[in-house]
C-alpha positions as CSV (number, residue, x, y, z in Angstrom):
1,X,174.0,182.5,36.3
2,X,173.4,185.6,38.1
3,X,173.6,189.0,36.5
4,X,175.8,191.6,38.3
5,X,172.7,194.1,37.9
6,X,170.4,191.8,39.4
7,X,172.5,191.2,42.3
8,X,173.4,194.6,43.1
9,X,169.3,195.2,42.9
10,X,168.6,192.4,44.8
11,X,171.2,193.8,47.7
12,X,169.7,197.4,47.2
13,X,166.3,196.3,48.4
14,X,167.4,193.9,50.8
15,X,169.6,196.6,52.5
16,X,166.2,198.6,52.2
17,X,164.4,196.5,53.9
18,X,166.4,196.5,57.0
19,X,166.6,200.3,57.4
20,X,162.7,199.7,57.4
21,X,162.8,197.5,59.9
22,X,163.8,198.5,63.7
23,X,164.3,195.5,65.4
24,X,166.8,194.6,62.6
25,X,168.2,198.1,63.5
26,X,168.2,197.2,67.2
27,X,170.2,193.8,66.5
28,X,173.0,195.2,64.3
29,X,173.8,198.2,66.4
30,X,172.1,197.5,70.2
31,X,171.6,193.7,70.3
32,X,171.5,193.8,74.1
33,X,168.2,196.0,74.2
34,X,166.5,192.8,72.5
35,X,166.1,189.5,74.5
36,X,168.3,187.0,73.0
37,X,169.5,184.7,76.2
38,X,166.3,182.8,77.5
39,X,165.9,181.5,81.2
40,X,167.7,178.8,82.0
41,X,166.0,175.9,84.2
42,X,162.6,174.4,84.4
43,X,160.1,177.0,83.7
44,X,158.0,174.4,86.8
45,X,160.7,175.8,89.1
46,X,160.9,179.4,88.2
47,X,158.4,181.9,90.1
48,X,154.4,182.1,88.6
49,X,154.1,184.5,85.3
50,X,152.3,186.9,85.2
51,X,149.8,186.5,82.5
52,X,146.9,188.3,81.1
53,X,143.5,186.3,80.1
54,X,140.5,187.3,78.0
55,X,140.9,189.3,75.3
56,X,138.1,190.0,72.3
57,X,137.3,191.3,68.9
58,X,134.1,192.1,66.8
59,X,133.4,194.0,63.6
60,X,130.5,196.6,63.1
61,X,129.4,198.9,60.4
62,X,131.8,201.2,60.7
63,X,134.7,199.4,62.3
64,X,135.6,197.3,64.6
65,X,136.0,197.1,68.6
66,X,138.9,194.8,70.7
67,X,138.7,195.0,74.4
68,X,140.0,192.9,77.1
69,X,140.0,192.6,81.3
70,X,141.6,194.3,83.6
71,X,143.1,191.6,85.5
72,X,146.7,189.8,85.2
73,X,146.9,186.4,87.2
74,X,150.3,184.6,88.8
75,X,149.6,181.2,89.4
76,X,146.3,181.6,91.7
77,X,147.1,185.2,92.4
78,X,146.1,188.3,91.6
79,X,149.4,190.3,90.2
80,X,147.6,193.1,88.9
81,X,144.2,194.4,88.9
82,X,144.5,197.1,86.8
83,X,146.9,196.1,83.8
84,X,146.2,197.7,79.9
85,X,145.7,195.1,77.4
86,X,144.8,196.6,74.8
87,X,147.3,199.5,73.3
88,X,146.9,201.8,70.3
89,X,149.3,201.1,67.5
90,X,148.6,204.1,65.8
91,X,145.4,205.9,65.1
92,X,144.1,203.1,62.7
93,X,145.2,199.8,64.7
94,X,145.2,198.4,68.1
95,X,146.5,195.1,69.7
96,X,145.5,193.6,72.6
97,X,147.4,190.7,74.7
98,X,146.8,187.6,76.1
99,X,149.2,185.2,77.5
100,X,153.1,186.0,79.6
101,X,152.4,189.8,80.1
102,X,156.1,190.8,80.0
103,X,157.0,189.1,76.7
104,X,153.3,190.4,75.4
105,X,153.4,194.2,76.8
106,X,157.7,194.3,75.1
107,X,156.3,193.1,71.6
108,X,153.3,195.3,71.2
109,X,155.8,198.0,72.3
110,X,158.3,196.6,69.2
111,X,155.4,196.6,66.8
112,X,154.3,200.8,67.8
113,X,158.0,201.4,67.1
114,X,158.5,199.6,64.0
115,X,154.9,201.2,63.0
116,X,156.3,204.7,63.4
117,X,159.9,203.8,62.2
118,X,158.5,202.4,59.1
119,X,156.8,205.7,58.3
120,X,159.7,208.0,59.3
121,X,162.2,206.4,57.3
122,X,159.4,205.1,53.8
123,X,157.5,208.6,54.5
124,X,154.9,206.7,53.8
125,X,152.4,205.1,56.5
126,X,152.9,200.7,57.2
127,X,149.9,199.1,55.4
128,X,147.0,197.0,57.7
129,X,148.4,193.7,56.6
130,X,152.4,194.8,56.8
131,X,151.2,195.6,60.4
132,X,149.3,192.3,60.8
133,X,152.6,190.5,59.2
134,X,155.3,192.2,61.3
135,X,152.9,190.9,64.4
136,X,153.5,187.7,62.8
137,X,157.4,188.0,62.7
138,X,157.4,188.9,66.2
139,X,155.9,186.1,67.3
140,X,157.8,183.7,65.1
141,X,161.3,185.4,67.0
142,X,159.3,184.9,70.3
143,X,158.7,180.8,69.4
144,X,162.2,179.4,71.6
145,X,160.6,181.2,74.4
146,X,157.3,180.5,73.6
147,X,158.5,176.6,73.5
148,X,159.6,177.5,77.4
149,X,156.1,178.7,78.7
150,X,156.7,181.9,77.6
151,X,153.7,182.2,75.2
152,X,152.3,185.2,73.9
153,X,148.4,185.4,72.1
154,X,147.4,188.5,70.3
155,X,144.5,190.0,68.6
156,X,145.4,192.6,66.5
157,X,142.7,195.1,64.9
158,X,142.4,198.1,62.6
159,X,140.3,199.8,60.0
160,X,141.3,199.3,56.7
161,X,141.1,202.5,54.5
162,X,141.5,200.5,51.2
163,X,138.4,198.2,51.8
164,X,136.4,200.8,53.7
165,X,136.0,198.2,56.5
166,X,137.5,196.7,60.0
167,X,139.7,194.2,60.1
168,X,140.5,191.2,63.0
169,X,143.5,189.0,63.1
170,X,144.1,186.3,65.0
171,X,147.7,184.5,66.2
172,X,148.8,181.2,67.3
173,X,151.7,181.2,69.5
174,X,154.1,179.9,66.3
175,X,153.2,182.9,64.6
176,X,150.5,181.8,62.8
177,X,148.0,184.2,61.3
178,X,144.2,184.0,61.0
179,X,141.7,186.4,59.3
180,X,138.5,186.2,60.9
181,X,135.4,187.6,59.1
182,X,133.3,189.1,62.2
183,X,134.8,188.3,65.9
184,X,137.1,186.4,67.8
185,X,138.0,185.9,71.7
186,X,141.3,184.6,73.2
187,X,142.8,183.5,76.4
188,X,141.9,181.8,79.4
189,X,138.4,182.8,79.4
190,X,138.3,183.1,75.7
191,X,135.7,180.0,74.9
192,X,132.8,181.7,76.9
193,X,133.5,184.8,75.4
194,X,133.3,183.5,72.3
195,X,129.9,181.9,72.7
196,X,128.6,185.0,73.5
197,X,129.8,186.8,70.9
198,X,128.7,184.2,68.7
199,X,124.7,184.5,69.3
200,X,125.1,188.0,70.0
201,X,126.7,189.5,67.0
202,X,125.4,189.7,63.7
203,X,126.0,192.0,60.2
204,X,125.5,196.1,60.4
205,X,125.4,195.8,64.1
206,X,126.0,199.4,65.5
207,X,128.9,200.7,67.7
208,X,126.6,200.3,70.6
209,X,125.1,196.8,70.0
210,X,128.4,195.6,69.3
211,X,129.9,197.6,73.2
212,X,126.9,196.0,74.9
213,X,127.7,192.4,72.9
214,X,131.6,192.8,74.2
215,X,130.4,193.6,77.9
216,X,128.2,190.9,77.8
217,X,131.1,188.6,76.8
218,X,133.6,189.7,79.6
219,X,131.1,189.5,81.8
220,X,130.1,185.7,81.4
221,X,133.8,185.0,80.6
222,X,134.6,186.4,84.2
223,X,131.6,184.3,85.7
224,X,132.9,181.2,84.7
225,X,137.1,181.9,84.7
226,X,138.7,182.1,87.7
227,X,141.3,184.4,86.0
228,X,139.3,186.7,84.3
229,X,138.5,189.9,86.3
230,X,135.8,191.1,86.5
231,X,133.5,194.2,86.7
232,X,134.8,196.3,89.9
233,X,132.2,198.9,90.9
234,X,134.2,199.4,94.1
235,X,137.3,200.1,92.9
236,X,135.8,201.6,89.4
237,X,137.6,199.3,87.1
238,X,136.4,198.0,84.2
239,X,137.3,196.7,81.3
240,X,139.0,198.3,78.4
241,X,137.0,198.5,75.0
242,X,138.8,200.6,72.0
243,X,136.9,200.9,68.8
244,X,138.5,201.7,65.4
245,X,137.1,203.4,62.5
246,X,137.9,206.0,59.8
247,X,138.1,208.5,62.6
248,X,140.5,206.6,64.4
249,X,141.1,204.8,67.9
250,X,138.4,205.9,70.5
251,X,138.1,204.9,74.2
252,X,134.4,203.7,75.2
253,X,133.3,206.0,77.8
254,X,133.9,204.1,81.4
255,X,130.0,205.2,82.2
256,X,128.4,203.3,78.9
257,X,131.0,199.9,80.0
258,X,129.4,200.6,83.2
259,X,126.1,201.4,82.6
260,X,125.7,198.3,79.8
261,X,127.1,196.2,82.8
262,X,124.8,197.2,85.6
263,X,122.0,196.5,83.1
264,X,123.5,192.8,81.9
265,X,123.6,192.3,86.2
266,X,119.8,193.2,86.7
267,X,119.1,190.8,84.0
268,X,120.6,188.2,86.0
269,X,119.5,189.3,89.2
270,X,116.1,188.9,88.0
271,X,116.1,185.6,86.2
272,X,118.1,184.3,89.4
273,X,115.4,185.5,91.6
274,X,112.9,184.2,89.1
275,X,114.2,180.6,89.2
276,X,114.5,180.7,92.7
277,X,110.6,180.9,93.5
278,X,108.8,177.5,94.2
């Protein structure tokens, strides 16, 4: 039999818990700013998503870096050529998205706010893993939709002051969540990002190698999948690559994406020309 005490404890600290958590705020008092009626119909019949593709993340000595491409695909279009995939959490974690954009763009949003709600009402900041765990209970809430084609794949990254190190997490659409120890690479063009990551990164590799290892990976990633984009020199877009370390979130200068690009492209230029010859 229960005791009275513990019962009133245990309802103290679940009642606690939900003044900690915002989208449980959001569906006792404004359940229509959350999406709780799904599509109806054959997701076949409905208009082409618009989804984002190839997303990445690799540790380095003093953190670790998540980028992704610039491009967001519907169908065999292009729907956007400049879309942000990877967002600041706060200045010690960042997520980037793969997968339906508009389901992927709202829950990164939900997991910033619940990030800074969490500290405003605790006055204490959300640790690494509660963020990597709330990601988790997003995605689970997102599974019905998920289940209609509306499927969501995140990476989500930050520096972890306890450990003194970076930190990757991987997701499967159920909600699943993966630890990996040095990098990972997701979405459509994921697999040949991967393999490049794979010979390229190694232990105690340096901000730089591991910016030059991440451009090299988008770029072979948009070589070989139609719906990655690619490097645009014309239009000057390129893709975004975030690094975070016990400084916080930082922005790779566009000219070092750039210049580690046009280098990667003379390599290839070369050996093309090179096989070429009789």
């Amino acid at each position: 039999m229960i005791h009275p005490a513990e019962l009133q404890f245990s309802l103290e600290r679940r009642q606690g818990a939900e003044r900690a958590d915002f989208v449980a705020l959001l569906r006792s008092n404004c359940p229509e700013l959350l999406r709780s009626a799904l599509p109806q119909g054959s997701v076949e019949t409905a208009p082409p998503l618009t989804h984002g593709t190839t997303i990445l993340a690799a540790k380095y000595d003093d953190g670790v870096l998540i980028a992704g491409d610039r491009q967001a695909t519907a169908g065999y279009e292009i729907a956007e050529r400049e879309i942000e995939k990877v967002m600041e959490m706060d200045h010690l974690s960042a997520v980037a998205i793969a997968g339906v954009a508009g389901p992927a763009a709202q829950m990164a949003k939900l997991l910033q706010t619940q990030i800074e709600f969490y500290e405003k009402v605790e006055g204490i900041p959300l640790s690494l893993e509660g963020k990597a765990n709330y990601l988790t209970h997003l995605l689970t809430q997102n599974l019905p939709a998920a289940m209609q084609g509306f499927v969501v794949a995140p990476l989500f990254a930050g520096y972890d002051l306890k450990r003194r190190t970076g930190r990757i997490f991987k997701y499967d659409p159920a909600g699943g969540q993966y630890e990996e120890r040095a990098y990972c690479a997701t979405g459509s063009g994921g697999k040949e990002a991967y393999i490049v990551l794979k010979k390229r990164c190694k232990a105690n590799m340096t901000r730089e190698e591991t910016v030059h290892a991440a451009v090299e990976a988008l770029l072979d990633a948009s070589d070989e999948d139609i719906a990655t984009g690619g490097f645009d020199f014309v239009r000057g877009v390129y893709p975004t690559v975030k690094t975070v370390s016990a400084e916080g979130v930082q922005d790779a200068p566009m000219e070092e994406i750039r210049s580690a690009a046009e280098t990667l492209l003379e390599q290839w230029r070369a050996d093309y020309a090179a096989r070429r010859q009789p």
